[in-house]
VEXNUKE-84898 format. One record per residue: residue in one letter; x, y, z of N, C-alpha, C in turn. Coordinates in steps of 0.1 Angstrom, whole numbers, plus 5000, padded with zeros to 4 digits. Example, Ala and Ser with C-alpha at 12.3 -4.5 7.8 and 13.67 -1.06 7.14 Angstrom:
# VEXNUKE-84898
A513249435078512349555078513249675078 S512849785071513749895071512950005079 
***
This chain:
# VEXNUKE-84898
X474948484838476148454830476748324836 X477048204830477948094836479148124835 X479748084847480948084853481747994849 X482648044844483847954841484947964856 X485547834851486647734859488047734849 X488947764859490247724853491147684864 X492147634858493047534867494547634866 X495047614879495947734880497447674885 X498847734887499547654889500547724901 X500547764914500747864921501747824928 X502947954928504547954933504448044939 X504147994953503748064965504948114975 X505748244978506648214989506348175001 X506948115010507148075020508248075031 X508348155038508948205051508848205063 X509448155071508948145087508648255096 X509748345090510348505095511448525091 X511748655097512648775090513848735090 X514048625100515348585101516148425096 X514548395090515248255083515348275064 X515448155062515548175044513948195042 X513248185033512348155026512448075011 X511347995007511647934992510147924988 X509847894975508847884970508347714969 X506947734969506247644971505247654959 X505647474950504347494943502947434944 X502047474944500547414945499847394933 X498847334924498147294915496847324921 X496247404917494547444919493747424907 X491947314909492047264899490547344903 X489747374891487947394890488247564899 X488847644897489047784907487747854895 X486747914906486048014897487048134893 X486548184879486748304872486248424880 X485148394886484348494895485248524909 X486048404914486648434927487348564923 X487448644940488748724939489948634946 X490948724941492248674944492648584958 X492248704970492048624984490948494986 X490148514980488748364979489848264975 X490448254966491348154957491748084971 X492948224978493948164987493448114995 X491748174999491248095015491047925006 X490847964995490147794990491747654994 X492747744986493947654989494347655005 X494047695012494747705026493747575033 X492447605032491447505035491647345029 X492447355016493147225011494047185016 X494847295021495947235029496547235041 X494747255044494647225063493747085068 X493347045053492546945055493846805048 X494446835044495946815040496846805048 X496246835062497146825072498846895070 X498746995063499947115060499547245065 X500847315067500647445069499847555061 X498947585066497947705058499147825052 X499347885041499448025036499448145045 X500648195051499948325060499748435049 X498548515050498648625042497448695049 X498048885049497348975058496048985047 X495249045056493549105048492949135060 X491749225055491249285067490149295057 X489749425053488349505049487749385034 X488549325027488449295012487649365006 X487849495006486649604996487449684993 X488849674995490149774988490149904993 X490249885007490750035015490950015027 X491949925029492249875043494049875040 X494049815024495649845019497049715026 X495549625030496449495038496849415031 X496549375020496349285012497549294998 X498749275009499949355000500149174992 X500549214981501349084972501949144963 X502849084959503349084947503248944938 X502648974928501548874919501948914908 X503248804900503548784885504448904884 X505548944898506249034895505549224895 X504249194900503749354898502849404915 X503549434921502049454933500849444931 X499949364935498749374939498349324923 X499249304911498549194904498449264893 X498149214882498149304866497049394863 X495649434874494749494868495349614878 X495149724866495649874870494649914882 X494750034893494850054898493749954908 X493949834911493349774916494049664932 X493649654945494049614953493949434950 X494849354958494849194957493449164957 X492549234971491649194972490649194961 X490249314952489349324939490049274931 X490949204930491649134916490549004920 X490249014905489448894904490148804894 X489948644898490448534886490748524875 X489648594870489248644855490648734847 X491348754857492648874851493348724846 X493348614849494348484846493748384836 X494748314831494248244815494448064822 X493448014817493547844820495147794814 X496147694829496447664831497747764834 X497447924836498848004841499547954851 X501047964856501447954865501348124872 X501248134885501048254891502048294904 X502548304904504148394912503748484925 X503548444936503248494950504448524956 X504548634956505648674970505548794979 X506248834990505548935002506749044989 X505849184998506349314995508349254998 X509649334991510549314991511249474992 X511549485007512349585010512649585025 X513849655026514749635042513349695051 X512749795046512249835056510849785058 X510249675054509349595051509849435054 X510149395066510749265069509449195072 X510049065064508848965067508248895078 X507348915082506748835096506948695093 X506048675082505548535075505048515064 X505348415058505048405042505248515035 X503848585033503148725025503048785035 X503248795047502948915054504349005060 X503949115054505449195064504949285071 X506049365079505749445088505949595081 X504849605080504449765076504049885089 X504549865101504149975107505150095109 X506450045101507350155098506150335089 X505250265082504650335078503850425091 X503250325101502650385116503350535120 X504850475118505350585129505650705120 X505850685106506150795095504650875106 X503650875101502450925107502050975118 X502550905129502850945140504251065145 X504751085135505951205134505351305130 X504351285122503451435120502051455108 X502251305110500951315099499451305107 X499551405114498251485125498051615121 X497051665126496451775129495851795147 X496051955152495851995162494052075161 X493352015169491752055164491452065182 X490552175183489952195194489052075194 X488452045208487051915206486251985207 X484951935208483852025211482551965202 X482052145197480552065185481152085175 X480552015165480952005152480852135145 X481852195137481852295133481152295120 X480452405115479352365103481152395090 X480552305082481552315075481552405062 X480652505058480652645052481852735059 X482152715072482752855079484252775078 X484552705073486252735072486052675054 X486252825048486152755032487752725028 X487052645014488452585008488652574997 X489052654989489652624973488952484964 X488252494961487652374951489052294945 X489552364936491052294936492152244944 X492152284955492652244965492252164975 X490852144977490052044979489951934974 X489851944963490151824955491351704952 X492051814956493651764953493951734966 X493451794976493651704989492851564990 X491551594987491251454984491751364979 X492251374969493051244962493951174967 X494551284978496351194980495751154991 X494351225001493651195011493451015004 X492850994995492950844991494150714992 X495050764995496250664998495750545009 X495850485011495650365017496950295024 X498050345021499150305028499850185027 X499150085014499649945013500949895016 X501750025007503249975004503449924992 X502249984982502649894971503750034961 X503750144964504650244961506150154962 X506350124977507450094980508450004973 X507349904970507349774967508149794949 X507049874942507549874931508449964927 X509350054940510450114939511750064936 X512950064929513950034926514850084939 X514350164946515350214956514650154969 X513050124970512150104979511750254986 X511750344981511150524986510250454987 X509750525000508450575002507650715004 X508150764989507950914991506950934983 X506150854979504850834971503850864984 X504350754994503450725002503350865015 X504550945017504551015026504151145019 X504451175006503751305003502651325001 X501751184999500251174997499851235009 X500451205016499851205038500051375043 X501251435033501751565037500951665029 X500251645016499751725004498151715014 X497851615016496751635022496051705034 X496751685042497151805053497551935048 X498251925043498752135039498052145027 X497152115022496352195016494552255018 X494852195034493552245038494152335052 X492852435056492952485069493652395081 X492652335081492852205095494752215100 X495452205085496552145088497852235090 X497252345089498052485094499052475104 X498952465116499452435129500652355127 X500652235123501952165117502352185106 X502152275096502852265090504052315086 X504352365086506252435091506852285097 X506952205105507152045113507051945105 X505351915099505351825089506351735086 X506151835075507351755056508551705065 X509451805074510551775083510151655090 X509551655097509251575110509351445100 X508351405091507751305083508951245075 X509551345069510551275062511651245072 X512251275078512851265092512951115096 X511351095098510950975102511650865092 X511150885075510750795065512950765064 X513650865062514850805068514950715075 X515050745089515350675102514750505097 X513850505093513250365095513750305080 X514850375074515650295062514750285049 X514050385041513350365030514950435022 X514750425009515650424999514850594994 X515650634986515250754980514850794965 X514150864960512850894955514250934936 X513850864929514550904918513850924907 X512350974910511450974894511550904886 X511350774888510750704880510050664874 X508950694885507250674883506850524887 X507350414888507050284892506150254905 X506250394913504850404923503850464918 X503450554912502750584907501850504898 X502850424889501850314878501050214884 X501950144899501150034908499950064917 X500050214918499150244930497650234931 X497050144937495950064937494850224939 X495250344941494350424940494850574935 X495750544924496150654914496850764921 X497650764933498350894941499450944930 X499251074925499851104916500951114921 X502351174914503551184912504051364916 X502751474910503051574919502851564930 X502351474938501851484955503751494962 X504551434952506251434956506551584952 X506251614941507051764939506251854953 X505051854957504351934967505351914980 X505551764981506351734993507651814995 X508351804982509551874983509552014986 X508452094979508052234985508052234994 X506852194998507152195017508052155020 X508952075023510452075028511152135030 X511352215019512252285015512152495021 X510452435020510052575027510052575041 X509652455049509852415062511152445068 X512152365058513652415063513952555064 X513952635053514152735056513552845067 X512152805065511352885078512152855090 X512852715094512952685110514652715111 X515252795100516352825101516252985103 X515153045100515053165103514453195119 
***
């Protein structure tokens, strides 16, 4: 199949850090394949404007196969860009029409401060996880996995929120900036298997505990994380959360 080319018109933010202003920057990209993904584009412009003797674009990436969750933008006002449940990185060109202007800016929330350009500091997420999003497991040989069974339904359903990737793009397209998309995914998956037994009374407390302290906004059903999330973390993974919480509390009051 031949590849088409289009010419693109890109309002890129630009920030030193957390503590200066930032402003947008426009660029003109001419002959961009349809086939590129999104990050190919930006390596192509950064290379123009390092040979341009200008500052390259900072922007995070790691895996570019959409499960590394680095690759945060907000692109035309929507995280991670107009194709539904899709990461920056698998956005391909082809989502854009010859001669669009296209709208780059980092994730926008207190608890997400900018390093540089597109990149912020997401390890507020780290330490949510480190409050309790573990499990306690003897070491040893591998246990054959027949002998601790599990609910097909409940297996499944751990799997899914097991799918979160942690981008921030929940956060991002929050009106409040909650990250309660992101922390019940982490909590539903754990308490609904064996393994996660031991913490969980701590958990949901510990976890949300955390998701406070590090200044996320709070959860008003909207659904606006839900619609962005590059890997479909449903919206009951919050009502589960709240169960546990609420069960948590009372257990550690008794």
């Amino acid at each position: 199949m031949e590849q088409k080319s289009i010419s693109l018109k890109l309002k890129v933010w630009k920030q030193k850090n957390s503590q200066t202003k930032g402003s947008f920057e426009t660029h003109s990209m001419n002959d961009v394949s349809t086939e590129m993904s999104f990050l190919e584009m930006f390596d192509v412009l950064n290379e123009k404007l390092i040979q341009e003797g200008k500052e390259p674009i900072a922007f995070d990436h790691d895996c570019r196969e959409g499960i590394c969750g680095m690759c945060s933008m907000y692109i035309n006002g929507r995280p991670h860009g107009p194709w539904h449940e899709t990461t920056t990185c698998q956005l391909h060109m082809r989502a854009f029409n010859n001669g669009e202007t296209i709208v780059v800016e980092p994730w926008r929330a207190n608890a997400f401060p900018v390093i540089k350009d597109l990149i912020v500091d997401r390890t507020p997420f780290d330490r949510i996880i480190q409050a309790g999003g573990f499990i306690s497991v003897n070491t040893g040989n591998a246990v054959d996995a027949n002998s601790l069974p599990v609910e097909k339904s409940k297996a499944d359903a751990s799997f899914a929120a097991a799918a979160c990737i942690g981008c921030g793009a929940c956060v991002a397209a929050c009106k409040n900036s909650s990250a309660m998309l992101f922390v019940s995914a982490k909590v539903t998956h754990l308490a609904l298997i064996p393994q996660g037994d031991p913490e969980r009374k701590t958990r949901a407390l510990d976890m949300v505990a955390q998701m406070d302290k590090e200044g996320f906004g709070a959860c008003t059903n909207t659904g606006a994380c839900e619609a962005v999330c590059p890997k479909g973390i449903s919206l009951e993974n919050i009502a589960r959360l709240n169960k546990e919480y609420l069960l948590a509390g009372l257990t550690s009051e008794l």
